[in-house]
C-alpha positions in Angstrom: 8.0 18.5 -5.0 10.2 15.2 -5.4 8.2 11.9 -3.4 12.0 10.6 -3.2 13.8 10.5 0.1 16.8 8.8 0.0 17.1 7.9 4.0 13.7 5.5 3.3 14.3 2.1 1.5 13.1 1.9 -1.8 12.1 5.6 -1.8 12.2 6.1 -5.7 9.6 3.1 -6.0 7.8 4.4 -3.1 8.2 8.0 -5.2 7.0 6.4 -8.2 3.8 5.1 -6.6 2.9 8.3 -5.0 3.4 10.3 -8.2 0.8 7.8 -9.9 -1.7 8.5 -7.3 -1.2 11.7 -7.5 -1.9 11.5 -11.5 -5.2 9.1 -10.3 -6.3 11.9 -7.9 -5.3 14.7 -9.8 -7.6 13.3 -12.6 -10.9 12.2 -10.8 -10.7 14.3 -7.8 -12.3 13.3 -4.9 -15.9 11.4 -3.7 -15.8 8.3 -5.6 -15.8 4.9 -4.1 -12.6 3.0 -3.5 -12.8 0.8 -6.3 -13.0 3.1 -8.5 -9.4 4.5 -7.5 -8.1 1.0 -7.3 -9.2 0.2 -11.2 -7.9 3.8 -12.2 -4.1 3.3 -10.0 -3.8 0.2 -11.5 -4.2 1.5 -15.1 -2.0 4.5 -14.0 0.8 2.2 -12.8 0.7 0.1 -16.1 1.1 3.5 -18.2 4.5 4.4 -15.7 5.6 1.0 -16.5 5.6 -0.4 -12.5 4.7 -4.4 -12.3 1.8 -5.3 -9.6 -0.8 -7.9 -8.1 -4.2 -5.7 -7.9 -6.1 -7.6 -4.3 -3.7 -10.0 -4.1 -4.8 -12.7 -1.8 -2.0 -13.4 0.8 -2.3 -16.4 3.7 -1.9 -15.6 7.4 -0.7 -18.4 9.5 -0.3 -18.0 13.6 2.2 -20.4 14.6 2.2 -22.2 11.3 -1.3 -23.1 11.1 -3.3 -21.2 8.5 -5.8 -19.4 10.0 -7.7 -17.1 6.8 -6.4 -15.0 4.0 -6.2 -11.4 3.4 -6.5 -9.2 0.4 -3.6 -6.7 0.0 -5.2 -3.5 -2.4 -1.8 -3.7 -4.3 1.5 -5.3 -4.0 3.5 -3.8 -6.3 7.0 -4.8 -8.2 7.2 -7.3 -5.8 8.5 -5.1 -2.9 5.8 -2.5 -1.6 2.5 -3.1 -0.4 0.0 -0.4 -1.1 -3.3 0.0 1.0 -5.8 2.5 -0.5 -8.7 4.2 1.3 -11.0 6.3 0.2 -12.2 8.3 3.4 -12.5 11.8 4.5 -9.3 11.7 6.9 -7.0 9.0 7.9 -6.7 7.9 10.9 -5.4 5.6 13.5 -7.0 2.7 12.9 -5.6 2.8 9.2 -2.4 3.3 10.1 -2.5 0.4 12.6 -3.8 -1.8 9.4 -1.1 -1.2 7.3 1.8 -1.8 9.5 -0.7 -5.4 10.5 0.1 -6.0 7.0 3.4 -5.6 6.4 4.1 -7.6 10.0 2.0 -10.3 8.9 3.6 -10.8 5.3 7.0 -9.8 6.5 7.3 -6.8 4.3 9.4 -3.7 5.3 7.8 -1.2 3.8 4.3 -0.5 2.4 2.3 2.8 1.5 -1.2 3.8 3.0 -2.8 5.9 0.4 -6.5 8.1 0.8 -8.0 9.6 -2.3 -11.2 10.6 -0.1 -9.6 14.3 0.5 -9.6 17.3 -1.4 -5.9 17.0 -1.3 -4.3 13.2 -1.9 -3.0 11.7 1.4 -0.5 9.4 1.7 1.9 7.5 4.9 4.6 5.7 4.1 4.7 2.9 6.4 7.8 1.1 7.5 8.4 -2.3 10.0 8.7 -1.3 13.4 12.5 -1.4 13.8 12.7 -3.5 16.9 10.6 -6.1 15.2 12.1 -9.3 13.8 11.1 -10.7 10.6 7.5 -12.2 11.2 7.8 -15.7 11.2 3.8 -16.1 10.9 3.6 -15.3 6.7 3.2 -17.0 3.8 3.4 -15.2 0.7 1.9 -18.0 -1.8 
């Protein structure tokens, strides 16, 4: 089963990401806590060789005026931000978080990963295409 689609940008990193997890939930199975995933993916994706910032703090401005900061699970070789849950099912309200993120930092794509099922979920999550850049980010 290949994780690469070449209509979605940056699909092999996506791939690549999604193949690590896979190793992660492959290897510990489900019913841990999501720390325990986050520690392991980031060991898995320094064995496949894929840079990343593990909780990396980003600032959220609303009109230019900072107004908190946010931790992103993983943003990785500088491109894709992952979000990791470790929950029985997905749902909305997930969803709706990841695609906050990648408005709010102005990313364009981002992956929304649960290890909580018997079977690895994952979304990849892209910009809404009517949506302009956001103007409210910061990425320091």
């Amino acid at each position: 089963m290949t994780m690469i689609k070449n209509e979605y940008k940056h699909s092999e990193l996506t791939g690549k990401i999604i193949g690590a997890a896979m190793e992660v939930h492959r290897y510990l199975g489900n019913g841990f806590q999501e720390v325990v995933y986050q520690r392991a993916l980031s060991i898995e994706l320094n064995m496949q060789g894929l840079t990343h910032e593990r909780e990396k703090e980003m600032k959220l401005t609303y009109k230019g005026f900072p107004i908190g900061q946010r931790r992103v699970d993983f943003f990785v070789e500088d491109t894709i931000m992952v979000e990791i849950k470790a929950v029985k099912e997905l749902e909305d309200v997930h969803l709706a978080q990841a695609i906050n993120y990648l408005e709010a930092y102005g990313l364009e794509i981002g992956l929304l990963i649960n290890f909580g099922n018997t079977s690895l979920q994952f979304k990849r999550v892209m910009k809404p295409k009517n949506q302009s850049p956001s103007k409210n980010q910061d990425k320091s």
